[in-house]
N, C-alpha and C positions, 0 to 999 in steps of 0.2 A: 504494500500500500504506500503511495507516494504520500508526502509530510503534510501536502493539504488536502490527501482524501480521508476520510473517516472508515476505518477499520473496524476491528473486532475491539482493540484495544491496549491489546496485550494484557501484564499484570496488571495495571492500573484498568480494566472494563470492571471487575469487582466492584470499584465506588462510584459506578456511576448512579444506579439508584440513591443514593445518600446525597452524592452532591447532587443531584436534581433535586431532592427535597432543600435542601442547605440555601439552594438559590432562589428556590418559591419561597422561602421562609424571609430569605433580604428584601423580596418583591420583583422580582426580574420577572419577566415577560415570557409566555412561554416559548414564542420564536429566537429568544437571548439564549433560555433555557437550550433549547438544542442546538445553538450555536456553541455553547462554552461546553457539552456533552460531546459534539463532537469534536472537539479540541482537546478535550480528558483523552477521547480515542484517537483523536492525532499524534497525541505525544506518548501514549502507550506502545503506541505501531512502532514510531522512532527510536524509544529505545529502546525497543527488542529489534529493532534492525540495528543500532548502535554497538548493540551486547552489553550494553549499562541495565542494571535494577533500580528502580527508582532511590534507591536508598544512595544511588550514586549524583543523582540529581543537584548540578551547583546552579547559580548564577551565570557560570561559562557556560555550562551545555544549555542551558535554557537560552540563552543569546545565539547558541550555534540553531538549535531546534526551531526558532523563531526566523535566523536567517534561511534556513532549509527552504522553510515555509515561503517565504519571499521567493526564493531561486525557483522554488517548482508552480509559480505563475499564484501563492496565493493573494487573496487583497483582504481580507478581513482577518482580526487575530493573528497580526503577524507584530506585535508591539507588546512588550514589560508589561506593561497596564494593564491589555487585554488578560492576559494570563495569570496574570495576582490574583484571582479570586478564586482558580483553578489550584496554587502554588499554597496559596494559605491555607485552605479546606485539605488538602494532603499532607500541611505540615501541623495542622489541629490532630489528624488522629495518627498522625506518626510516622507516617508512610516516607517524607523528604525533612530532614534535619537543615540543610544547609540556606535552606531557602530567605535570606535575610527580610522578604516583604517592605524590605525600604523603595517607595517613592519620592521624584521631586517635590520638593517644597510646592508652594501656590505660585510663588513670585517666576519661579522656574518652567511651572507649568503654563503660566500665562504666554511668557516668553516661546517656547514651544507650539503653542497652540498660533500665534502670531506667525510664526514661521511656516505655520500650515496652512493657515489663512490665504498667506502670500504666494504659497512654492505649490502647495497641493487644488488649492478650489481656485487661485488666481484675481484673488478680490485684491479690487485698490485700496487708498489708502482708508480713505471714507468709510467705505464694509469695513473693514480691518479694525478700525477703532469702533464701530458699533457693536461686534459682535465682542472683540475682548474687553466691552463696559460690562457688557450684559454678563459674560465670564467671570468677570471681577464680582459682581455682585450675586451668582450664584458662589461663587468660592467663601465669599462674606456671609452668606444665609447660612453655609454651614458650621461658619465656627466664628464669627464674628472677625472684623477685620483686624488684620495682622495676625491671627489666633494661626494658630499647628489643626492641618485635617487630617485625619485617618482618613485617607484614600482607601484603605483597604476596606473598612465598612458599609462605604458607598454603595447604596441600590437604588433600585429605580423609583422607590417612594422616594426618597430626598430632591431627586429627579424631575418627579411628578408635582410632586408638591412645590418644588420651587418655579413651575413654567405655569402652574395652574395661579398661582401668587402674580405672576409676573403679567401675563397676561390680562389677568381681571381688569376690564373693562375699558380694554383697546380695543380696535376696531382690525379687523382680517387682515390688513395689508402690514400694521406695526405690530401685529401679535408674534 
């Protein structure tokens, strides 16, 4: 199985009932849901194509696994981020030790997302500061400004509830 098709899973297909419940439980969507399941079995497939156990699981092969995924044509889940919710929930019941769950800061991530703005969707400068205000002030909803986010507990209520906020009572074209 190539790194962005979905296999059986290898070792790691055992958790995938668990972490499908893990992710209904933070609020995720059921089509997220079988996005991040099959990613559990992307990266199960890889490392039994690797010959690593997941108990061999760092930082580095997780950067190589994610590049794989790039190289064999994928576009979704090929990013740190995506895969933290997948990395934490395996290092909660013991399965990956190494896995440190560190994220960029806010100030970093805005910075990042700016650079995506411009290189990826190709918004000028205008879009570009409207969308990382609105960024700014979801990152502020979560923890209040300049405060530290656990990026790792983010689900899609925090999500919902902050565009469901944000929106009240604009009209179609500013919502």
């Amino acid at each position: 199985m190539s790194s962005c098709g979905v296999g059986a899973g290898g070792e790691l297909a055992v958790h995938v009932p668990g972490f499908r419940g893990a992710l209904a439980e933070r609020g995720f969507a059921p089509r997220t849901i079988r996005s991040h399941v099959g990613l559990l079995r992307s990266l199960g497939d890889w490392l039994q194509g690797q010959g690593l156990s997941a108990e061999e699981l760092t930082a580095e092969w997780v950067a190589r696994f994610l590049a794989s995924r790039r190289a064999a044509g994928a576009r979704g889940a090929v990013t740190p981020f995506v895969v933290t919710p997948l990395l934490d929930y395996l290092q909660r019941l013991g399965v990956v030790s190494s896995w440190s769950g560190e994220l960029p800061a806010s100030k970093e991530i805005l910075q990042r997302y700016r650079a995506y703005l411009r290189s990826e969707r190709g918004l000028v400068a205008s879009g570009v500061v409207r969308y990382e205000r609105v960024a700014g002030l979801f990152i502020d909803s979560l923890a209040g400004p300049g405060a530290v986010v656990d990026w790792s507990a983010l689900s899609g209520r925090e999500v919902s509830r902050f565009m469901l906020a944000e929106c009240a009572g604009r009209g179609g074209s500013s919502a």
